[in-house]
C-alpha positions as a Python dict, from the first residue, in 0.01 Angstrom:
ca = {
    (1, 'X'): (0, 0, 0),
    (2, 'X'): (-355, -162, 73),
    (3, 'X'): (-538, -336, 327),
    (4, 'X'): (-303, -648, 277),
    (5, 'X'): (-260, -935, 545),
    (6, 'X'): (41, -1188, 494),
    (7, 'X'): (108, -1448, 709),
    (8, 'X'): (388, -1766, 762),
    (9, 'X'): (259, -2031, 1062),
    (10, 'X'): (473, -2319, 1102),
    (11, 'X'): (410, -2593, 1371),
    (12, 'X'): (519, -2942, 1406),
    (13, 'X'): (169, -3025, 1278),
    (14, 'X'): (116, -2764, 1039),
    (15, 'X'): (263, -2533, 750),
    (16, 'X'): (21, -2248, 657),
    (17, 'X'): (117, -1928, 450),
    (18, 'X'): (-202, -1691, 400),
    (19, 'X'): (-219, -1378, 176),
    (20, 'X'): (-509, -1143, 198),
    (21, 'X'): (-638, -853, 21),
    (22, 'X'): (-921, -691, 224),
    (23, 'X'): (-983, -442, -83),
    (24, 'X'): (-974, -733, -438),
    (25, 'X'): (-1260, -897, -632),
    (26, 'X'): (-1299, -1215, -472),
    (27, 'X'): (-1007, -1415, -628),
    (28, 'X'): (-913, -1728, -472),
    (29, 'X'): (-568, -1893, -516),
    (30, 'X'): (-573, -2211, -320),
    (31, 'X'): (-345, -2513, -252),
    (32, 'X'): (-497, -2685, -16),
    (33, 'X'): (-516, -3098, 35),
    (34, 'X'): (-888, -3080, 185),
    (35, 'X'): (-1090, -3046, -125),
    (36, 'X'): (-1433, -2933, 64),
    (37, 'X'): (-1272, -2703, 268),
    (38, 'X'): (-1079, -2544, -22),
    (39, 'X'): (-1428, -2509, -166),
    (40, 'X'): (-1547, -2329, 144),
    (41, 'X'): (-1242, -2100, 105),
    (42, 'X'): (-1288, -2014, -236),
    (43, 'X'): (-1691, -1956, -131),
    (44, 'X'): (-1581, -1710, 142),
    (45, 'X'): (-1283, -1500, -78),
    (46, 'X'): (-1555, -1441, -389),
    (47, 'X'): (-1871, -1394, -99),
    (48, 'X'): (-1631, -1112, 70),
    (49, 'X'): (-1443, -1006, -252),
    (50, 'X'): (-1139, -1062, -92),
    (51, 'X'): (-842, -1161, -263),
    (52, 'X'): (-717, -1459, -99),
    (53, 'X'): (-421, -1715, -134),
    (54, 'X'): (-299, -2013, 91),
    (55, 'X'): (-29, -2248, 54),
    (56, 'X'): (-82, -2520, 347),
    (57, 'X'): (-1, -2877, 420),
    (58, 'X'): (-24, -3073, 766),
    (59, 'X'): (-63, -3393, 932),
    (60, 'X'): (-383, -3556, 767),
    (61, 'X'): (-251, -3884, 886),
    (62, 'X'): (-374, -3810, 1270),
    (63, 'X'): (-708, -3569, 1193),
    (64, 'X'): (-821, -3281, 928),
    (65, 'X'): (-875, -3110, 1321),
    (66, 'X'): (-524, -2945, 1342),
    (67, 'X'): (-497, -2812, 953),
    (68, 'X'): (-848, -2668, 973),
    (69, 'X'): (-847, -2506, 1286),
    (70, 'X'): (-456, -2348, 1172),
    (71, 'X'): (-646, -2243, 863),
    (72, 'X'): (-857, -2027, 1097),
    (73, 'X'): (-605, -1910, 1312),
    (74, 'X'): (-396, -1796, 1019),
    (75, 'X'): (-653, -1639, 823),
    (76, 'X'): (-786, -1462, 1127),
    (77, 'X'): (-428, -1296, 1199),
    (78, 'X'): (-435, -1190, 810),
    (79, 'X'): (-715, -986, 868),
    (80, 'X'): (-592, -842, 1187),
    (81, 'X'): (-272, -727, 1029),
    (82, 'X'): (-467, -578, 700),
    (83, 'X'): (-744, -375, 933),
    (84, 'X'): (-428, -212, 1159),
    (85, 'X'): (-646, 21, 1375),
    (86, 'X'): (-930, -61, 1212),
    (87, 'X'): (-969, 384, 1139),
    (88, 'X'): (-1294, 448, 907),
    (89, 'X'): (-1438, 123, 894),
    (90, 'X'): (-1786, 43, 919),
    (91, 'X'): (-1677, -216, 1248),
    (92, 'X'): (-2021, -377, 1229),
    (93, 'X'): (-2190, -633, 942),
    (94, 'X'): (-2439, -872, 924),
    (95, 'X'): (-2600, -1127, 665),
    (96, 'X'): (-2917, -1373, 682),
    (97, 'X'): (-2768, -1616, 332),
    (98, 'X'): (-3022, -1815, 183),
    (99, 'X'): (-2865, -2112, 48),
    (100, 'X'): (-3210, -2346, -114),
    (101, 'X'): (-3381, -2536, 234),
    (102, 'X'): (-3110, -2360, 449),
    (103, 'X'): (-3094, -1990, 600),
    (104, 'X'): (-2744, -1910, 790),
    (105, 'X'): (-2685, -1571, 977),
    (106, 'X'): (-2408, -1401, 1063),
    (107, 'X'): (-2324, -1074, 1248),
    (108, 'X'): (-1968, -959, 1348),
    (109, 'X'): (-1806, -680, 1520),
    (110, 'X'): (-1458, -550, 1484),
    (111, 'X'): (-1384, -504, 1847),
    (112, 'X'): (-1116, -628, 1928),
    (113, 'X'): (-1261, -915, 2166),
    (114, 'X'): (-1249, -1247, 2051),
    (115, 'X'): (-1563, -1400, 2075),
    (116, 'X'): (-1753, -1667, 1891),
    (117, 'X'): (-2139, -1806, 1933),
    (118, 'X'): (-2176, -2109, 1654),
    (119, 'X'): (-2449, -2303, 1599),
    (120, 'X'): (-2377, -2454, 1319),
    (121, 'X'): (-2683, -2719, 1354),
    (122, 'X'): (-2445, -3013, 1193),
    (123, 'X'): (-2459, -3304, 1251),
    (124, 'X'): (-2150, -3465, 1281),
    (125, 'X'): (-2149, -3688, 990),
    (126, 'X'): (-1851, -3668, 785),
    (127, 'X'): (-1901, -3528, 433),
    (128, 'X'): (-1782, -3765, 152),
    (129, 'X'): (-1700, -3771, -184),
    (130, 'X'): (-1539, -4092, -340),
    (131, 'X'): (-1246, -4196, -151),
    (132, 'X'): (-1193, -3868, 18),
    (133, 'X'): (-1406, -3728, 298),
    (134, 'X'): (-1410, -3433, 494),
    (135, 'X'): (-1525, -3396, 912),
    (136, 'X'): (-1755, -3184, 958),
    (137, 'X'): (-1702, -3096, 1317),
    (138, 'X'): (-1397, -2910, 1239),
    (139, 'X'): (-1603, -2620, 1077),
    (140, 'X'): (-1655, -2501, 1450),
    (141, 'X'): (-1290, -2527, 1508),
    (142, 'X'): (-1210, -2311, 1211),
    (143, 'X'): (-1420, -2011, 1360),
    (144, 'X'): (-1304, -2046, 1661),
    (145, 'X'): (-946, -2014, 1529),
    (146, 'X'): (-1049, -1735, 1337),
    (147, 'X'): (-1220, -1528, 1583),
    (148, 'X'): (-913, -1598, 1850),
    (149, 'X'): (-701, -1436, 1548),
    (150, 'X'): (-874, -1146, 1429),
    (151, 'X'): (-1020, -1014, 1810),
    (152, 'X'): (-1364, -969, 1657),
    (153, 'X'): (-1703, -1127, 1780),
    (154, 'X'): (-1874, -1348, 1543),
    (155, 'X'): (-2183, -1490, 1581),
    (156, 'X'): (-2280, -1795, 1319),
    (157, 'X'): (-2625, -1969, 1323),
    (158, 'X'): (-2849, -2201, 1112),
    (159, 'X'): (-3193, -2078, 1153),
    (160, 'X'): (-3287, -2373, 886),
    (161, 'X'): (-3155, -2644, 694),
    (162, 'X'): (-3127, -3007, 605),
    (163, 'X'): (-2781, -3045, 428),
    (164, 'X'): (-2457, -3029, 625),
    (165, 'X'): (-2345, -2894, 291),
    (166, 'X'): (-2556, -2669, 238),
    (167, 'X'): (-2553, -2520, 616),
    (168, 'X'): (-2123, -2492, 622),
    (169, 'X'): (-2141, -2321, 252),
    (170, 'X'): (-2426, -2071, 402),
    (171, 'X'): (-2241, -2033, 709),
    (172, 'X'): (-1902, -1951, 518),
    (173, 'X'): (-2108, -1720, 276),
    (174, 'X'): (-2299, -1541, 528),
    (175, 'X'): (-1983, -1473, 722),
    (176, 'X'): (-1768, -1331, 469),
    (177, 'X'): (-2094, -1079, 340),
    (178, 'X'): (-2087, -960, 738),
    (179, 'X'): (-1723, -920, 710),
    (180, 'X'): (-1699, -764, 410),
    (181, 'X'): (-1988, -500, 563),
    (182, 'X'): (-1771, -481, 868),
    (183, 'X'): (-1433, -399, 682),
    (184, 'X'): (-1556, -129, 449),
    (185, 'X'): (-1490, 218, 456),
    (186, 'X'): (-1739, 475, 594),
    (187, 'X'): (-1688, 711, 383),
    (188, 'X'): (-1856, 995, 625),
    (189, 'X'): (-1616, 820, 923),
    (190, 'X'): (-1291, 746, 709),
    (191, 'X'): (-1051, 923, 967),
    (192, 'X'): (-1219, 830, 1227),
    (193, 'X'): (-1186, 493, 1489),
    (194, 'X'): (-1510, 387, 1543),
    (195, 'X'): (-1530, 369, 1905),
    (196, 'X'): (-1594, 605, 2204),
    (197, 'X'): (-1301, 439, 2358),
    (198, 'X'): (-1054, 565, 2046),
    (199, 'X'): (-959, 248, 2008),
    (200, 'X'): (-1035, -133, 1885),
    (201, 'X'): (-668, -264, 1914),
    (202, 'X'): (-672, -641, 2001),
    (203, 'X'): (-453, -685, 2278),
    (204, 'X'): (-226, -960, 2132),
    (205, 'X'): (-160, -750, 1828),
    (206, 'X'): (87, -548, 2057),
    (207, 'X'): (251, -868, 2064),
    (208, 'X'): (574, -915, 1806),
    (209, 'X'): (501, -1270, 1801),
    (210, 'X'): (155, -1251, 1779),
    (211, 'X'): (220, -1207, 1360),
    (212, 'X'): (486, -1493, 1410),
}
């Protein structure tokens, strides 16, 4: 059946459904009211060749925080669902992303501990384009939402850079590269889970409402 994720979230602040194909060719399907961050979306599907669609809609009218970091959380608990046990993956990537003045890195692990290091060098000042603009302290949130969902360690630094732009789109790119490493199949491990432990279950995946 594939490595597919699918995903309904609804809050009182938020209404996210995610579908994701660890296994496509980078297609993005996106309605989403936050143009830049659709953009960053879009980056991180064709960057990871991931197959990705999201439907989502929330309360712009208090902060872009709550949407964003629901985004993460969502897309996070796609990929835990499409890994299952994780069996014959690679479990480790990494990526140094040259994006013109800026160079982002990114390394991740498949453990099943949710951890995230960011340092994201931004510096706070929203993003804007005409009447619309976009905060850029919520790109933190996001990973952190995303990390908490999938049980994996991600760690996300600017080495270099000027542009906010440029940093988040390196950031976004470098991270789905490391993921996409990370997710692969091993083809001289494919039956096998790759940890001494036999396992790299995230402990609220045992949890029926964790994929609620």
């Amino acid at each position: 059946m594939g490595r597919i994720g699918e995903i309904t979230r609804k809050t009182k602040e938020t209404e996210i459904w995610i579908r994701l194909d660890l296994d496509g060719r980078g297609e993005a399907r996106l309605e989403y009211p936050l143009g830049f961050m659709a953009h960053m979306l879009t980056a991180f599907a064709r960057h990871g060749l991931f197959d990705l669609e999201v439907r989502a809609a929330g309360d712009l009218e208090v902060d872009q925080h709550h949407l964003v970091e629901d985004t993460g959380i969502v897309l996070g608990r796609c990929f835990a669902g499409a890994l299952g046990d994780k069996r014959g993956t690679r479990r480790v990537g990494s990526c140094l992303f040259p994006m013109d003045e800026t160079l982002a890195r990114s390394a991740v692990d498949l453990s099943g501990r949710a951890f995230l290091v960011f340092r994201g060098e931004l510096s706070g000042i929203p993003l804007v384009s005409g009447a619309a603009s976009f905060q850029t302290d919520t790109v933190e949130d996001f990973w952190e939402g995303f990390t908490q969902g999938a049980g994996i360690s991600l760690h996300l630094d600017i080495l270099r850079g000027r542009s906010d732009h440029h940093k988040i789109e390196a950031l976004f790119k470098a991270a789905a590269r490391a993921l996409r490493e990370a997710c692969e199949i091993d083809p001289r491990g494919a039956d096998l889970i790759p940890s001494t432990k036999g396992t790299l279950e995230n402990p609220d995946t045992l949890n029926p409402r964790f994929l609620a």
